[in-house]
C-alpha positions as CSV (number, residue, x, y, z in Angstrom):
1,X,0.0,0.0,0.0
2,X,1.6,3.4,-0.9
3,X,2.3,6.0,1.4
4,X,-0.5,8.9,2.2
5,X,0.1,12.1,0.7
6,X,1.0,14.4,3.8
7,X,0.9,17.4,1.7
8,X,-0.3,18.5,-1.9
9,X,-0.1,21.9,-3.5
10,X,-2.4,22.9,-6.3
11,X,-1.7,25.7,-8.5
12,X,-0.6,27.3,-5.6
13,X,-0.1,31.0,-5.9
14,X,2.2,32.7,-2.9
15,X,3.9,35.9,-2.3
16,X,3.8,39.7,-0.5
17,X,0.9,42.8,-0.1
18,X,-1.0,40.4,-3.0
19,X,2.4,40.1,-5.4
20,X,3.0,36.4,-6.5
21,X,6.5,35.3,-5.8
22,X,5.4,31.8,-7.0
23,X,3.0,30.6,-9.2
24,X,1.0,27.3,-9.8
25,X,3.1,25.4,-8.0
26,X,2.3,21.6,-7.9
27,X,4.3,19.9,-5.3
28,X,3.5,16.9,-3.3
29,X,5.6,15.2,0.1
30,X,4.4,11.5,1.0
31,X,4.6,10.1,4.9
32,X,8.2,9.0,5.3
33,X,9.2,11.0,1.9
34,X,12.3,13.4,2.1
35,X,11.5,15.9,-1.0
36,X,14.2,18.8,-1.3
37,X,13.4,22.2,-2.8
38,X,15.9,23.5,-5.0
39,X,16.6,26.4,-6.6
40,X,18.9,29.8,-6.9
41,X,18.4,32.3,-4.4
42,X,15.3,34.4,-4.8
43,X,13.3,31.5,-6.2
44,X,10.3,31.4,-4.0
45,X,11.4,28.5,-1.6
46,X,11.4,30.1,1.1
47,X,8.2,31.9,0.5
48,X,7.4,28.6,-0.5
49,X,7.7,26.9,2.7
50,X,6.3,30.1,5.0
51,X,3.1,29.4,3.2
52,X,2.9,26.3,3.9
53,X,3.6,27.2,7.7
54,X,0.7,28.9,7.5
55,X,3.0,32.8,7.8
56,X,1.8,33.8,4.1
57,X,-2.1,33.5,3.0
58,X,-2.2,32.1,-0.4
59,X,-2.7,34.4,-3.5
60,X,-4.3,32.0,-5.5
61,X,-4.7,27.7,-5.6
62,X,-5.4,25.2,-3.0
63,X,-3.4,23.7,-0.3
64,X,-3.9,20.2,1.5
65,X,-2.2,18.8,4.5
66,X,-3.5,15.4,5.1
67,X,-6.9,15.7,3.1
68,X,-7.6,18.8,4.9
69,X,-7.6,22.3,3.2
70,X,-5.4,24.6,5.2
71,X,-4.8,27.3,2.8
72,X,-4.9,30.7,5.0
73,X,-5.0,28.6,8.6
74,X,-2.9,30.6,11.1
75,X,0.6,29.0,11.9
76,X,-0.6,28.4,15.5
77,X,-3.2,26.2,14.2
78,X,-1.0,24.2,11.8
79,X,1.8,23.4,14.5
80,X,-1.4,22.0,16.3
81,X,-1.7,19.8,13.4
82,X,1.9,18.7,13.1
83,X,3.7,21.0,10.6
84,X,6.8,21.8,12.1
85,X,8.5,24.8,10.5
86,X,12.9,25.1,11.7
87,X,12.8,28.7,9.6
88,X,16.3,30.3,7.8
89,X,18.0,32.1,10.3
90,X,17.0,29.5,13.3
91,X,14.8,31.8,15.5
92,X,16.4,31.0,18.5
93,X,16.1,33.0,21.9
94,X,19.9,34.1,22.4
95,X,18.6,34.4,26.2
96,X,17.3,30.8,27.0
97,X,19.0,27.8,27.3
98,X,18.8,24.5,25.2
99,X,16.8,23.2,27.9
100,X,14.2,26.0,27.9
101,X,13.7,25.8,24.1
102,X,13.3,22.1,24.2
103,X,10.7,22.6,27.1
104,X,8.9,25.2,25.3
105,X,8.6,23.0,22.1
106,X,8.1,19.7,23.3
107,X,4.7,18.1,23.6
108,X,2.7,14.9,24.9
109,X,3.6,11.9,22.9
110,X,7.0,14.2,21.3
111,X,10.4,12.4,20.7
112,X,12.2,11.7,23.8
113,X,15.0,14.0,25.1
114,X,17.1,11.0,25.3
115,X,16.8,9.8,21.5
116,X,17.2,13.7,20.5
117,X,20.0,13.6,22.3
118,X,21.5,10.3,20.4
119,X,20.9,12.2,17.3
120,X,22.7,15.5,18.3
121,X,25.1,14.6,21.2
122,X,26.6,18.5,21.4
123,X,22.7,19.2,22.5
124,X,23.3,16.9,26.1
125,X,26.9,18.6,26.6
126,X,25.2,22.4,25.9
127,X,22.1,21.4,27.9
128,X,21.9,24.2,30.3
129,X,24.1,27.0,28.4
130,X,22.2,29.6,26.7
131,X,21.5,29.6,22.9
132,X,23.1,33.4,22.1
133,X,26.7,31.5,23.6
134,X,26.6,28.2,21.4
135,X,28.1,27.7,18.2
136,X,26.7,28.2,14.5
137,X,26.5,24.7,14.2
138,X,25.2,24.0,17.8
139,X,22.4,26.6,17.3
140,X,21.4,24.6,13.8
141,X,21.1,21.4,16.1
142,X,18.8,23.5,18.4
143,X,16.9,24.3,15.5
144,X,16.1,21.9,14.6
145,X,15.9,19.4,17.3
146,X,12.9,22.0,18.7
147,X,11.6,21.1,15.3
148,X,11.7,17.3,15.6
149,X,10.7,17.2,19.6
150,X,7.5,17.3,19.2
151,X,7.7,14.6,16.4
152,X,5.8,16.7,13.9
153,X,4.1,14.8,10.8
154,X,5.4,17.5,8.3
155,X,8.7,18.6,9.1
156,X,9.8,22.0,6.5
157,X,13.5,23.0,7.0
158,X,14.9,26.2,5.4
159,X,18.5,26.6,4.7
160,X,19.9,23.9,7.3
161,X,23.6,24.5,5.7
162,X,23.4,28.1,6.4
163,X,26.6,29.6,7.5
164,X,27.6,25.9,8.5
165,X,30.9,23.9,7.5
166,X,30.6,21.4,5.1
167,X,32.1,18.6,7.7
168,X,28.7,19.9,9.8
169,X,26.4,19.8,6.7
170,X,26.8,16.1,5.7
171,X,26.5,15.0,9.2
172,X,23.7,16.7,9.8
173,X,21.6,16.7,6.5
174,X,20.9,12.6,6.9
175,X,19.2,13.0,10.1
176,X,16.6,14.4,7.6
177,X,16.7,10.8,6.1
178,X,16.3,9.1,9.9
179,X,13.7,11.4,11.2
180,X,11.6,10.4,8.0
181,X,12.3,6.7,8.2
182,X,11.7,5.9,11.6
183,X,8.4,8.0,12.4
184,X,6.9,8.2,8.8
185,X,7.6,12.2,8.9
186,X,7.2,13.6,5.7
187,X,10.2,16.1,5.1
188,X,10.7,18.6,2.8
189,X,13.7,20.9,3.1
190,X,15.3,23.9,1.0
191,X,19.2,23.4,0.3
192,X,22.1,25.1,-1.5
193,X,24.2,22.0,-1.1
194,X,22.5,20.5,-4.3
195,X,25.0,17.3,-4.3
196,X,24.3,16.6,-0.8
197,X,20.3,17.3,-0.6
198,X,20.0,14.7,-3.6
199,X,22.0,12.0,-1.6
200,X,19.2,12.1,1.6
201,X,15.9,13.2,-0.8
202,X,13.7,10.7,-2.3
203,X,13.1,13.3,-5.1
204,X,13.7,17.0,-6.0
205,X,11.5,20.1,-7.1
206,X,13.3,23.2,-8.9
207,X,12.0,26.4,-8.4
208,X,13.3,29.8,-10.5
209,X,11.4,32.5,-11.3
210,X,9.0,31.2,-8.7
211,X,7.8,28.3,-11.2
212,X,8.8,24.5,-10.8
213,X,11.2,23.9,-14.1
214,X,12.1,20.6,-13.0
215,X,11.1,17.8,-11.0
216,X,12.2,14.0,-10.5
217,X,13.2,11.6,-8.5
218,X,17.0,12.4,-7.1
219,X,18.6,9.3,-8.7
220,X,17.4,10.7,-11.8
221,X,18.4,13.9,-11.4
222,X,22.0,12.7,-9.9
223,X,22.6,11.3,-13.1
224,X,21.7,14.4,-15.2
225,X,23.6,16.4,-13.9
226,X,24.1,19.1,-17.2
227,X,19.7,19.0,-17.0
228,X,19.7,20.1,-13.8
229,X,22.4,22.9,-14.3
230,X,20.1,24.1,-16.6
231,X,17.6,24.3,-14.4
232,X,19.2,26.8,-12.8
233,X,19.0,29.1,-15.6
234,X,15.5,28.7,-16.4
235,X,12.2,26.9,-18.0
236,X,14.0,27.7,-21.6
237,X,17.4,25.9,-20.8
238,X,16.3,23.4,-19.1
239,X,13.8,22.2,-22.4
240,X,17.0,23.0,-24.3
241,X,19.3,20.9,-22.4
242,X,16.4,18.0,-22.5
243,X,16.3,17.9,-26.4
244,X,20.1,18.1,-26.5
245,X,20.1,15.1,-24.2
């Protein structure tokens, strides 16, 4: 029996002050599926994903989050519901402590400290200093392990790799995979790291220009490599790179 779809987007329309950033987007995530969102920078994704949070009304299209339409429902609401958002630029409060986020964030029936802290150790060792004093990469674990704590169904991650060394990046980018795998989260994640998001994804949209150029699984796109370049540059070269190929 395949998976449910977790979330579906429907000529989805998206943006600012009634200004589509992104237009007709069809984009679907399965339980368990890890789907990345790629894309130069000023594509949509992140607008993207804040809509689907529930921080941006729609424009335009429909939105469905386990067979329910939640286009325009409040962010408060959806978190109710089990979207989890871990937003670009981490949102962390410099002046409480690892603990104090992971208390804030955690709910009945959440992930267990313990197994959060098997998946980031540095968390256990930074339990009780504040965020504003940890590390790049040990405020990205916070991140997102307040994301995962309360073992959300829909798990969006902006920009993990932000400011983060590589070394960091493919450590922490698989726990993406994991998460998905062992509690049927559906994931989907925006990524510059294009090489590394296509080794934990399942499959791949491209956004530029705030349209989807290209879609696929991410075997297939790791093995066209000069298609997905193109993609980069646009609808036009990515149809002229496919007729080349």
């Amino acid at each position: 029996m395949p998976p449910e779809t977790l979330l579906k987007l429907s000529g989805l329309d998206a943006g600012y002050d009634g200004v589509a950033v992104v237009r007709d987007l069809e984009i679907e995530v399965a339980e368990g599926e890890v789907v990345a969102l790629l894309g130069p920078n000023g594509a949509g994704k992140t607008t993207t994903l804040a809509t689907i949070a529930g921080l941006l009304k729609p424009i335009d299209g429909e939105l469905h989050y386990a067979g329910e339409a939640i286009g325009g429902m409040p962010a408060h609401r959806l978190a109710k519901r089990g979207i989890s958002l871990v937003p670009e630029g981490r949102a962390l409060f410099f002046g409480l402590t690892v603990r104090e986020h992971l208390k804030l964030a955690g709910t009945r029936g959440g992930i267990a400290k313990e197994r959060l802290f098997e998946l980031f150790p540095e968390l256990e060792k930074c339990y009780g200093r504040k965020a504003g004093v940890l590390s790049g990469g040990e405020q990205q674990m916070l991140a997102v392990g307040r994301g995962l704590i309360s073992r959300p169904r829909l798990l969006l991650v902006d920009e993990m790799s932000l400011g983060l060394a590589p070394v960091i990046v493919e450590r922490m980018l698989p726990i993406l995979r994991t998460i998905a795998s062992e509690y049927g989260t559906g994931v989907l994640f925006v990524e510059q790291h294009v090489a590394l998001a296509l080794e934990v994804a399942d499959r791949a949209y491209v956004l530029n220009h705030g349209r989807v150029v290209l879609e696929g699984t991410a075997a297939d796109l790791r093995e066209r490599r000069e298609l997905l370049r193109s993609s980069y540059l646009g609808e036009a070269a990515v149809m002229a790179s496919a007729a080349e190929g």
